[in-house]
C-alpha positions in Angstrom: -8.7 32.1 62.2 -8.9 28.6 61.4 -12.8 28.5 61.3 -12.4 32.2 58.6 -10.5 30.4 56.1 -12.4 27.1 56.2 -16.0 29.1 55.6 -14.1 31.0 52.8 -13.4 28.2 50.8 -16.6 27.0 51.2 -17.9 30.1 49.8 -15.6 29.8 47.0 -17.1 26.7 45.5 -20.7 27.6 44.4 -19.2 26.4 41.0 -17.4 23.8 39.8 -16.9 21.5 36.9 -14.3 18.3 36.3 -11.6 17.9 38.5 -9.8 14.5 39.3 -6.3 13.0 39.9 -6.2 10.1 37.5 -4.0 8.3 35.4 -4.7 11.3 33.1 -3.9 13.9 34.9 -1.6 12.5 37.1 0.2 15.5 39.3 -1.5 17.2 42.0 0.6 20.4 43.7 -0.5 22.1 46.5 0.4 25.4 48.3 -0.7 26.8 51.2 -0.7 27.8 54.7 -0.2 25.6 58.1 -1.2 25.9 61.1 0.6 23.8 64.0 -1.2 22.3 67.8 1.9 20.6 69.5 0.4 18.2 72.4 -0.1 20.2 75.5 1.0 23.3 73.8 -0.3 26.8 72.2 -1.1 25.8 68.6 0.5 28.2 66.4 -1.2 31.0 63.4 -1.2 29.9 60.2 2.3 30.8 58.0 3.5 30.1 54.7 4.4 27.8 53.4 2.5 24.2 53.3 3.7 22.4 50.0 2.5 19.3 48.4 3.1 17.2 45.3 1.7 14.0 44.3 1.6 11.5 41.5 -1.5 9.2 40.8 -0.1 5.9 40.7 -3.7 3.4 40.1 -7.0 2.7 41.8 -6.9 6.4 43.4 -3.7 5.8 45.0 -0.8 8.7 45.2 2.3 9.3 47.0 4.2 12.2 47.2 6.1 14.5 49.6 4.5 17.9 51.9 6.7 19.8 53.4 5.8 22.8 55.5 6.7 25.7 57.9 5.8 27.3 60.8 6.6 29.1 64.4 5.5 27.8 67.4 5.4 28.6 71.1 6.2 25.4 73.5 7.0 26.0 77.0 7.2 29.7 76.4 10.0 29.3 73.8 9.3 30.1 70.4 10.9 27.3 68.2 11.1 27.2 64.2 9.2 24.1 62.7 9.8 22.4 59.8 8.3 18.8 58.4 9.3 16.7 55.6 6.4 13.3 54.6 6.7 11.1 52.2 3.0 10.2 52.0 0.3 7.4 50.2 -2.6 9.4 49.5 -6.2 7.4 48.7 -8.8 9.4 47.6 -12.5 7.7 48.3 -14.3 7.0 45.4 -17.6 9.1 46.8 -19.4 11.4 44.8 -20.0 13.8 47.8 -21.1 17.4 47.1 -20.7 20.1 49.7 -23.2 23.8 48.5 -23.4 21.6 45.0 -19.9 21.7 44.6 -18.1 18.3 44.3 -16.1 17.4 46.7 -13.3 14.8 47.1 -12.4 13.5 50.3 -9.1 11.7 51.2 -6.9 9.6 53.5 -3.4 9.4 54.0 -0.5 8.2 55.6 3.3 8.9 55.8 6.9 9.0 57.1 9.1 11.5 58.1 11.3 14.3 59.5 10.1 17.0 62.1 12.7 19.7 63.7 11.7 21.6 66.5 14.2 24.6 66.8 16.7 24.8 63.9 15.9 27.2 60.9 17.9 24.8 58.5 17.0 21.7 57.4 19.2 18.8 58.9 18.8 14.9 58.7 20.9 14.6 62.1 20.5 17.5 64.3 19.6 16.6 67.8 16.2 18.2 66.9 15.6 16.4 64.2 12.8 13.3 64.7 11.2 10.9 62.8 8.0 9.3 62.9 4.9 8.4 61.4 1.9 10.9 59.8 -1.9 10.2 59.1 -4.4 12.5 57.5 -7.7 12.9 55.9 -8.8 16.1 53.8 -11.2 17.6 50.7 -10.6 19.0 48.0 -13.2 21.2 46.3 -13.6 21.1 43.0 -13.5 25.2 41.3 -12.5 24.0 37.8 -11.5 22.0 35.5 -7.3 22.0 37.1 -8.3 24.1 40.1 -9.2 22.9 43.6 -9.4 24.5 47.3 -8.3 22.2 50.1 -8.3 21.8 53.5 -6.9 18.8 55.5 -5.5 17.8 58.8 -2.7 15.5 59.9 -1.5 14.0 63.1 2.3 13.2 63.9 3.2 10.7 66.0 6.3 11.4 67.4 8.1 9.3 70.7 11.9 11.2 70.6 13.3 13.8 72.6 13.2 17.1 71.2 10.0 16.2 69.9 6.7 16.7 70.1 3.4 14.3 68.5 1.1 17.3 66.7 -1.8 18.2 65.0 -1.8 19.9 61.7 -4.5 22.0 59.6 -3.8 23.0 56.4 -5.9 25.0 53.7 -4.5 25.9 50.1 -5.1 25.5 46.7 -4.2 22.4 44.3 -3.6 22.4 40.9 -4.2 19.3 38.6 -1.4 18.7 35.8 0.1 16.7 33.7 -0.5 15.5 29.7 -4.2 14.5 30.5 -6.2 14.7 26.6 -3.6 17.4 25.0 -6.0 17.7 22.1 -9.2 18.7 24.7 -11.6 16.0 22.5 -12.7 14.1 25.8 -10.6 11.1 25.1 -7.6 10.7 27.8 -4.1 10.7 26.3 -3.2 7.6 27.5 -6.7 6.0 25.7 -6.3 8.1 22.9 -4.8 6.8 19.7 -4.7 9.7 18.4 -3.5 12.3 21.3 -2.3 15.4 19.1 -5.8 15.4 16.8 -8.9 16.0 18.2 -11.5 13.0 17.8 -14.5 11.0 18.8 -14.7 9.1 21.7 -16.5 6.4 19.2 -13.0 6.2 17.6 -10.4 6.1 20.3 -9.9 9.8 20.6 -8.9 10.0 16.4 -10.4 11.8 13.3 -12.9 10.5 10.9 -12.5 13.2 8.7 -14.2 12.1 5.5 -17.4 10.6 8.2 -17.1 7.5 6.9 -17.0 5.8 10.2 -12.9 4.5 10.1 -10.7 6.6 11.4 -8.0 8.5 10.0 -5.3 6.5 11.5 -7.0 3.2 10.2 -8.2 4.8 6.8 -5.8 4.9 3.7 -8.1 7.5 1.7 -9.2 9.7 5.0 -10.4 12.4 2.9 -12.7 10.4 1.1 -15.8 7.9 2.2 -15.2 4.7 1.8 -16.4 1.3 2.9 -14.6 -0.9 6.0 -13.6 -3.6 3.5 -11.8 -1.2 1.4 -9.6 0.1 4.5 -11.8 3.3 4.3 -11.4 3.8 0.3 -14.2 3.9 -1.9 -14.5 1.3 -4.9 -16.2 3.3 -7.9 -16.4 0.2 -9.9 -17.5 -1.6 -7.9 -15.0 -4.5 -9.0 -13.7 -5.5 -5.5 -10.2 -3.6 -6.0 -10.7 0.4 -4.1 -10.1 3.4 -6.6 -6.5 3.7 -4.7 -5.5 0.5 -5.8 -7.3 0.2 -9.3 -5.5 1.9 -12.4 -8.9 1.6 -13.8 -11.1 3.3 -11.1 -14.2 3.8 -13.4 -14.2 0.6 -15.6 -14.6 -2.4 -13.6 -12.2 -5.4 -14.1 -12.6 -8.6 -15.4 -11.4 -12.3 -14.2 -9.8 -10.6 -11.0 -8.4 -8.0 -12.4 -8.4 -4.4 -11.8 -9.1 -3.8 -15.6 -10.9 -4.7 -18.5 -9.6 -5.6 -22.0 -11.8 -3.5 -23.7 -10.6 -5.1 -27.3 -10.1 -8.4 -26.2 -6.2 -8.6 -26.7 -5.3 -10.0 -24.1 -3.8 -7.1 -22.4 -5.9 -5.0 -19.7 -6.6 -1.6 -20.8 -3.9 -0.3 -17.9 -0.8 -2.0 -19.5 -2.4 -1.5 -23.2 -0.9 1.1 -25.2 -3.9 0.8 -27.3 -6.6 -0.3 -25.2 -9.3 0.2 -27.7 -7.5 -1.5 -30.8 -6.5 -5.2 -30.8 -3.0 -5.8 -31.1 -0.2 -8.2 -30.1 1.2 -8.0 -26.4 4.8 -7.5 -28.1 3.5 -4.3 -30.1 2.1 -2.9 -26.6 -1.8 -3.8 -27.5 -1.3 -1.9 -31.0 -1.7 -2.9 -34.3 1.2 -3.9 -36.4 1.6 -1.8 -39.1 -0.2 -3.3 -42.1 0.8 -1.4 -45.8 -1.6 -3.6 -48.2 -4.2 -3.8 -45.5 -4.7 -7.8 -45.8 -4.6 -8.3 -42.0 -1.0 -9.5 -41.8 1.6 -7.3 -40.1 4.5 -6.4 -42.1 6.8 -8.0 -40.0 4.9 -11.0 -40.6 4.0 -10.9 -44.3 6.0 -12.2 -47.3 4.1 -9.9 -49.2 4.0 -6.3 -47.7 3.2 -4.8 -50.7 0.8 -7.0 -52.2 -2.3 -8.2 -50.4 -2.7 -11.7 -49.3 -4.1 -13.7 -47.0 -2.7 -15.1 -43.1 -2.9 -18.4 -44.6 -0.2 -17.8 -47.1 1.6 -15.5 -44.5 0.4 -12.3 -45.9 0.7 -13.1 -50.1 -1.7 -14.3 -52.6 -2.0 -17.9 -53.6 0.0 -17.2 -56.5 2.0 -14.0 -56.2 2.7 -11.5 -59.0 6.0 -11.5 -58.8 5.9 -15.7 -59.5 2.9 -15.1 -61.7 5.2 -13.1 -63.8 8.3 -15.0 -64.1 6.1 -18.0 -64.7 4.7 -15.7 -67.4 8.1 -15.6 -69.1 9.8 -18.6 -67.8 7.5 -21.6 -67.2 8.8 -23.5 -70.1 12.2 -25.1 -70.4 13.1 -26.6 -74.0 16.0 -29.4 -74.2 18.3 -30.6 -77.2 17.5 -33.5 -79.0 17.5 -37.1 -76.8 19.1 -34.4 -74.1 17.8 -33.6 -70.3 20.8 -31.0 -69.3 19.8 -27.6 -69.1 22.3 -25.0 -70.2 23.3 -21.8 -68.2 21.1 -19.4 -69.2 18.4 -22.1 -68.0 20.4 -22.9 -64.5 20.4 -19.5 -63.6 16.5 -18.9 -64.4 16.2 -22.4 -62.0 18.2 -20.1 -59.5 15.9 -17.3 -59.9 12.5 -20.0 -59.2 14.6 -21.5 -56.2 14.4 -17.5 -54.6 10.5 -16.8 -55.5 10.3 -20.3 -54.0 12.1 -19.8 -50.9 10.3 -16.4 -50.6 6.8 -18.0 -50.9 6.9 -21.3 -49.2 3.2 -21.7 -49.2 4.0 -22.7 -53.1 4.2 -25.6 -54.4 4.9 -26.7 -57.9 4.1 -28.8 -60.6 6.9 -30.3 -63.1 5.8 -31.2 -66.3 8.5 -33.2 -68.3 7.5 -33.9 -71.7 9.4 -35.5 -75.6 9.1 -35.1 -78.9 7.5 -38.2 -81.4 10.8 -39.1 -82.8 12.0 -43.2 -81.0 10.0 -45.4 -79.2 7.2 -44.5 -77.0 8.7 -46.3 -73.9 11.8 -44.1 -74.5 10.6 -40.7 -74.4 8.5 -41.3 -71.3 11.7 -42.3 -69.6 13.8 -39.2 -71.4 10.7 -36.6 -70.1 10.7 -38.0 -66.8 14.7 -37.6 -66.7 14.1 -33.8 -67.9 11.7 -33.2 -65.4 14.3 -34.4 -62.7 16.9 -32.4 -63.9 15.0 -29.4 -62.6 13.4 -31.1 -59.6 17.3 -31.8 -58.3 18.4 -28.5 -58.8 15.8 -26.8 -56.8 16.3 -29.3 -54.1 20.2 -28.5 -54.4 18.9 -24.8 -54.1 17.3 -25.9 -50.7 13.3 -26.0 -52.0 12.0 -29.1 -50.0 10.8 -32.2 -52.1 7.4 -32.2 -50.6 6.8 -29.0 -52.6 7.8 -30.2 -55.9 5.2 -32.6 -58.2 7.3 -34.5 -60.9 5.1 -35.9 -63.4 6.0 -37.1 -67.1 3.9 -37.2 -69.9 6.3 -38.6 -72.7 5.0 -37.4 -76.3 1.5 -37.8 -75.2 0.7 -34.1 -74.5 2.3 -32.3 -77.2 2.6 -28.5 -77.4 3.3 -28.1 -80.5 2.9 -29.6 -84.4 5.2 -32.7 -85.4 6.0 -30.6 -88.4 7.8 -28.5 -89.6 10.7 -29.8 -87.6 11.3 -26.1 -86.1 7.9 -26.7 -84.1 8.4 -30.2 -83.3 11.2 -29.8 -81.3 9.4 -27.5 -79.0 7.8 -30.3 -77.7 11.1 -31.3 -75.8 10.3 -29.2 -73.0 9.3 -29.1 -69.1 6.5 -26.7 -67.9 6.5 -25.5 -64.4 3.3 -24.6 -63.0 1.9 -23.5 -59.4 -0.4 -26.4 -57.8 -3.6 -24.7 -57.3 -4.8 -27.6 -55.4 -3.0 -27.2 -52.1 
């Protein structure tokens, strides 16, 4: 019977393919049937069951447990048999094949429990013994998870009750455990990626955009890139990858991601108008400009009326000066008199505003006499006249350096010495803008 079942599973194995207990694949179970050759005895037929299960542990070393049952005749009494190992298997690193089928032979070694008698498993019956076991055996490989087998083991056993044997078994094995869940090749426990198929290249993970970085190291896997850009591409070619770069298609400048395409200091990313200069606190837009002369409103004394940024957005004289000097740029006193009289004081208070307004202005004042006394005297009299006016603008907070006394005395007349009517006129003080600053 023996010899039938061994030639069987010879015949079985005209094809194979991978089969292995590894650190992979790391549980082996067997099932199959026994047959048992007490010493000096009738060996028995082979009976179910003979079970096996083993874990790869490292450098083709298992252990495990087999347990089997049988009937056997010994001394013309049939007695139940039942074992219990717990067993080192090595498998020899050979790569045998047997009618071109691989084949993988093994040793082993054990301890454990035989009963010769009993049909329940006990730990202390009186025909319960304990001793050592070593076997060898083959599997042949019929697939990938699938092998036959056929072994034998030897018991050594010294107690009474007992009885050293000799066993053959012959089953089937199957190969489990985690292994390479995703079927690409690559071993779960080498795999980085164990639940997407891969490339062995890679570790077992993706490269889906074939750019040669794996998915799990690649932060744009859908899209070639280049190693230095962690798998991104860099369209710009700027040093900063299109994932990273607000500005993907216009390369940046001075390290930056982005250019300033107007040059105001602000990258075209943060620049509300990236194509118009304009100041950082406007957003990169142009201040709005009603006259046009270059200087934002918010900046310009002159909104309405175009100037220039030297004289903050107004003209060097503006028109609303232009015409009040038009109607008020010449103050006339009372005889041998420098006070001026309201009207006068509040026309001073109107200057001091236009003044204040454009402080890019500065003025000239003109104090002049009639012909009537001593020369000496009217030069002091027009230079007192000219201070009248010089103090109250100060007083009206227009800085000194902005105002020119000069007195001329009755040297620059106006006006005729006669009639009387016109001579007076000469007592005046002309205000005038100083074109030369």
């Amino acid at each position: 019977m023996k010899n039938h079942v061994i030639s069987l599973a010879i015949l079985l194995c005209f094809s194979g393919s991978v089969y292995s207990q590894n650190e992979e694949t790391p549980w082996l179970f067997g099932v199959g049937i026994n047959s048992i050759n007490p010493d000096d005895s009738e060996k028995s037929g082979y009976k179910l069951p003979s079970l096996s299960l083993t874990r790869y542990i490292f450098n083709n070393f298992s252990v495990g447990i087999n347990y089997s049952e049988n009937d056997v005749e010994i001394s013309n009494e049939d007695l139940y048999y039942y074992s219990l190992d717990g067993i080192i298997k090595y498998n020899i690193p050979v790569d045998s094949r047997i009618l071109g089928v691989k084949a993988d032979p093994y040793l082993s070694a054990g301890y454990g429990l035989v009963n010769f008698g009993e049909g329940d498993i006990s730990f202390g019956s009186k025909n319960t013994s304990y001793g050592p076991s070593f076997g060898a055996g083959i599997d042949f490989q019929i697939s990938k998870n699938i092998a036959l087998n056929t072994g034998v083991s030897y018991k050594s056993l010294d107690e009474k009750n007992a009885y050293s044997n000799l066993q053959h078994v012959v089953g089937i094995k199957f190969n489990f455990g985690k292994g390479d869940s995703d079927g690409d090749g690559v071993p779960d426990k080498k795999d980085h990626c164990p639940d997407h198929p891969g490339l062995i290249e890679l570790n077992g993970c993706p490269d889906s955009d074939g750019d040669g970085i794996p998915d799990e190291k690649d932060q744009c896997p859908n899209v070639s890139g280049s190693i230095s850009m962690n798998g991104c591409p860099d369209s710009d070619g700027d040093g900063f990858s299109d994932k990273k770069d607000p500005c993907p298609q216009k390369a940046g400048i001075n390290g930056q991601p982005c250019p300033d395409s107007d040059g105001d200091g602000l990258n075209d990313n943060i620049d509300n108008c990236p194509n118009e200069a304009g100041p950082k606190s406007n957003g990169g837009c142009k201040l709005a400009d009603l006259d046009n002369d270059g200087t934002p409103n918010v900046d310009d004394r002159c909104p309405n009326e175009a100037g220039s940024k030297e004289f903050n957005g107004c003209p060097k004289l503006p028109i609303s000066l232009a015409n009040f000097l038009n109607n008020y740029s010449e103050f006339f006193f009372d005889f041998d008199s420098y006070e001026l009289n309201e009207s006068q004081k509040l026309n001073i208070t109107d200057l001091s505003k236009l003044l204040t307004q454009y402080n890019h202005i500065n003025i000239n004042i003109d104090g002049h006499a009639s012909s009537e006394g001593e020369s000496e005297y009217n030069m002091l009299l027009s230079k007192k006249r000219s201070s009248t006016i010089k103090n109250t603008l100060i007083k009206d907070g227009i800085n000194d350096s902005r105002l020119e006394l000069r007195a001329y005395g009755e040297n620059k007349p106006n006006y005729a010495n006669i009639p009387l009517s016109e001579r007076k006129k000469n007592r005046r003080v002309i205000i005038s803008v100083n074109m030369d600053l």
